[in-house]
Every structure is written in C-alpha cells, then in structure tokens.
C-alpha positions as CSV (number, residue, x, y, z in Angstrom):
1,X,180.0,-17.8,-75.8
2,X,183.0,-17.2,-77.7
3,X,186.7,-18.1,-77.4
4,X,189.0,-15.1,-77.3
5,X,192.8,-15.3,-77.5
6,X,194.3,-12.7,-74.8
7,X,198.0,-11.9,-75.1
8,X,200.0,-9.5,-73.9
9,X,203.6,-8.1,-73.0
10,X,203.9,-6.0,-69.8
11,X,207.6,-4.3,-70.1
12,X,209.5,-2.8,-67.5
13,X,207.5,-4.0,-64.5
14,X,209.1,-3.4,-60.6
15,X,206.3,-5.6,-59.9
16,X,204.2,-7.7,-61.9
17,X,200.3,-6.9,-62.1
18,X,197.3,-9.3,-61.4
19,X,196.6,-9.9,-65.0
20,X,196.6,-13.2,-65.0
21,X,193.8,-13.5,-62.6
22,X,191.9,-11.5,-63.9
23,X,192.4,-12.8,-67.6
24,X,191.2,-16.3,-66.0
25,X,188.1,-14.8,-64.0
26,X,187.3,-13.0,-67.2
27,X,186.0,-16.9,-68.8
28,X,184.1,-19.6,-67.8
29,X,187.0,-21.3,-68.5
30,X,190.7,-21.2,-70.5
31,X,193.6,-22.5,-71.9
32,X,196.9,-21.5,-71.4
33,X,198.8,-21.1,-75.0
34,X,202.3,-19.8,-73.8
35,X,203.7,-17.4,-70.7
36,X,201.9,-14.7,-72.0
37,X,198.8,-15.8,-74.0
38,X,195.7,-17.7,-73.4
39,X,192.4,-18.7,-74.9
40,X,189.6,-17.9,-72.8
41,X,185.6,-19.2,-73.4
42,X,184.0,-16.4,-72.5
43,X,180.4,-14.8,-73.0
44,X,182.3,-10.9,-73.5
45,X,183.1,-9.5,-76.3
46,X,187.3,-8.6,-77.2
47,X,186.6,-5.2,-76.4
48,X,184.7,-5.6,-73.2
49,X,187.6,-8.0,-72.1
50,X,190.4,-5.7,-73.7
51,X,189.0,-2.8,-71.4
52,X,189.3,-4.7,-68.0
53,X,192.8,-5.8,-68.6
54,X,193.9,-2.3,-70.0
55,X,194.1,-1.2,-66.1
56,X,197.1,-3.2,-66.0
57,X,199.4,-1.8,-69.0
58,X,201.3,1.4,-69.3
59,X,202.1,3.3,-72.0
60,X,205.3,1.1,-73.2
61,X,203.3,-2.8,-73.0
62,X,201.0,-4.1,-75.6
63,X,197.5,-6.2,-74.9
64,X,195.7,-7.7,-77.6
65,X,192.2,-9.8,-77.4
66,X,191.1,-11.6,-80.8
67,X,188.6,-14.1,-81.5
68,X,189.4,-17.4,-82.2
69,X,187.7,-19.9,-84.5
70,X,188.3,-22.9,-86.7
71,X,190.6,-23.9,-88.6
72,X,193.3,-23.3,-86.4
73,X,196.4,-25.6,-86.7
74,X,199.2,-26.1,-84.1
75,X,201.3,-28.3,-82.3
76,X,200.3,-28.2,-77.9
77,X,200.0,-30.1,-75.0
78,X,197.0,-32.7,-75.7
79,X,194.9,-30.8,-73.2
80,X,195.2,-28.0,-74.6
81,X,194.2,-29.3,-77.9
82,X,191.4,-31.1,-76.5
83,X,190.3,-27.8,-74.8
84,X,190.4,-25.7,-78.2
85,X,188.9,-28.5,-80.4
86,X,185.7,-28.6,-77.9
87,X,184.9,-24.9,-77.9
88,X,186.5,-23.8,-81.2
89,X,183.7,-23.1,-84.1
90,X,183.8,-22.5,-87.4
C-alpha cells in the first residue's frame, strides 16, 4: 500500500461530478488535506488512480496524483496528522 496525494481543480462546472466519491472508494482509507486535496492509502498506483478520476475533468481542470512519503512537515487538524504519521514511510 501506498499513500497518494489526489488534488484537483474542476473549473467551470454546471454541476459538480462524483469525484469525491470516487477519490474515497479508490483507498482503503484517507485523509482530507483541503476542499480539493486528499491523501488516500491505497494499493494502486498514481496512474491507475489518475485514470479513474480523469473521467471527471475536461479539457480546462487539472488532476494530479503523487506519492507521498516522509518527511513531510505541516501544520493540520490532529487527526489528520495522526492519519499521515501512521501510513506515511520513508
């Protein structure tokens, strides 16, 4: 398992997409970092996760899945913190 940081910007939407749902069925579990970004633990790789989302973007959004390891260093809710520091490796 890895953890992947998912974010994204979906402009010029009449009606907002599912992505959130999927981006949280897409790990075994996650973290949400801001509105539009969250850490997922999840056993599939960026691209493999990058190419379910994609369905959900047009040609003027941006989507953007990157592993995440240690060190990382930021200031967040403690159980968010908890969550990163228990599945975060170097």
């Amino acid at each position: 398992m890895s953890v992947l940081l998912v974010t994204y910007d979906l402009n010029n939407e009449t009606k907002r997409p599912p992505i959130v749902q999927d981006i949280k069925k897409l790990g075994q579990s996650w973290a949400r970092l801001s509105e539009s970004s969250y850490a997922i633990d999840t056993h599939l790789t960026p691209q493999q996760v990058y190419n379910q989302l994609d369905k959900h973007t047009d040609s003027d959004d941006q989507i953007a899945v990157i592993t995440l390891k240690k060190p990382w260093y930021g200031y967040h809710a403690r159980d968010v913190v908890n969550w990163l520091e228990a599945r975060l490796n170097y």
